[in-house]
C-alpha positions in Angstrom: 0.0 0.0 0.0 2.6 2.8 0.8 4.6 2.4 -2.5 0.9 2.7 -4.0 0.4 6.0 -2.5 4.4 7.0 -3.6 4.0 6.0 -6.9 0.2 9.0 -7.0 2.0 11.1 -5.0 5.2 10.9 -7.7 2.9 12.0 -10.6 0.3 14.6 -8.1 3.9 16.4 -7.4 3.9 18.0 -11.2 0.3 18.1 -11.2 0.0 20.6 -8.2 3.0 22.6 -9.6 1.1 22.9 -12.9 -2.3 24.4 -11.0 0.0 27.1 -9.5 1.3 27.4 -12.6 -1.9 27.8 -14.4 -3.9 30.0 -12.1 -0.6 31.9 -12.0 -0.8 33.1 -15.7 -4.9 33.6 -15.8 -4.4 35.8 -12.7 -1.6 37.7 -14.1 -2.1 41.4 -14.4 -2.1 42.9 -17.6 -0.1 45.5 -16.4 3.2 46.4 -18.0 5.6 46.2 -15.9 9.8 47.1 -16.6 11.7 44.6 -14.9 14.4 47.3 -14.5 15.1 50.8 -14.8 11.8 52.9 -16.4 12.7 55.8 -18.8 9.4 58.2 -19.2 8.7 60.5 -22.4 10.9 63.2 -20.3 14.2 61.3 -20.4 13.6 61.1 -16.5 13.5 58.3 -14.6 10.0 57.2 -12.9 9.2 54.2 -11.0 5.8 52.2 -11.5 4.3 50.6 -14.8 5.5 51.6 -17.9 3.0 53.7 -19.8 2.2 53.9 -23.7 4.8 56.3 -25.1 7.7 55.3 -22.3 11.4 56.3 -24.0 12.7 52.4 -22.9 12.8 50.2 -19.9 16.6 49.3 -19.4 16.4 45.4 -18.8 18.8 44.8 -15.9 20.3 41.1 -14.7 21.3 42.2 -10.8 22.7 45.5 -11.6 23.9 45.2 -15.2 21.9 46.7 -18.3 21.7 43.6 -20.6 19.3 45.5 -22.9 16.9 47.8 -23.5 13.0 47.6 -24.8 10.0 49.7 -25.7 7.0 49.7 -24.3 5.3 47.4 -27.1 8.3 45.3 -26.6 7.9 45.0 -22.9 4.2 44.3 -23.5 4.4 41.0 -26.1 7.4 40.0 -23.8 5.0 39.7 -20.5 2.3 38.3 -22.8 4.9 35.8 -24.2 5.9 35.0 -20.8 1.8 34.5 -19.6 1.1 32.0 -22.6 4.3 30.1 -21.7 3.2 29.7 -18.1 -0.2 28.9 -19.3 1.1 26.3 -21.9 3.1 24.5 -18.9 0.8 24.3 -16.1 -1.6 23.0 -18.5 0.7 20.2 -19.2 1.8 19.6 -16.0 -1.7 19.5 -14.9 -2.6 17.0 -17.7 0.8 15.0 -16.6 0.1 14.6 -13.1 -3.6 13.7 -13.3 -3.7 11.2 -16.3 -0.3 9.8 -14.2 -2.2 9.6 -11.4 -5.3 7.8 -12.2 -3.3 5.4 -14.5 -0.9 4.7 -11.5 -4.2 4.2 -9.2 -6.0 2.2 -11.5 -3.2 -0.2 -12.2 -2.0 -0.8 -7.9 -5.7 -1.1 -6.8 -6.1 -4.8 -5.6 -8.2 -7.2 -7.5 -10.9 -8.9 -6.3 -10.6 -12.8 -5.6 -11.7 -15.4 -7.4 -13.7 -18.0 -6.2 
């Protein structure tokens, strides 16, 4: 019995992780957001979401500029990023329950024969 209940908990694992993922992206705000520095119409500096007409969003990896993008840039790259979570937790999902009723299914006990 307990390696039956290892063996559903193996595949419920990636099935849980794929719910967060899931709910994760269909709760997302649509918000566009600059993961680093925010340049305004001005030239200045302004914190908060980027808005339509934002100069650039420097991209920044710790405290490095790797890159900068536009506001439509920034925009597909969070929608991109939204889809992909989407895309996994749906498979992750689908993973861990068709694992688990297939693992359940196949440990149960049979009956006995008379």
């Amino acid at each position: 019995m307990r390696w039956r209940v290892a063996l559903v908990a193996f595949f419920l694992v990636p099935g849980l992780w794929g719910a967060t993922n899931l709910v994760s992206a269909l709760t997302a705000s649509t918000e566009v957001v600059c993961p680093g520095e925010n340049v305004g119409e001005d030239g200045e500096e302004h914190p908060g979401p980027m808005r339509p007409g934002d100069a650039e969003c420097a991209v920044l990896d710790g405290s490095v500029a790797v890159g900068t993008r536009t506001y439509e840039q920034q925009r597909q790259v969070q929608s991109l990023e939204r889809r992909r979570d989407a895309r996994n937790g749906t498979l992750l999902l689908a993973y861990g329950a068709a694992g688990s009723l297939l693992s359940w299914r196949a440990t149960r006990p049979t009956p006995g024969r008379d």
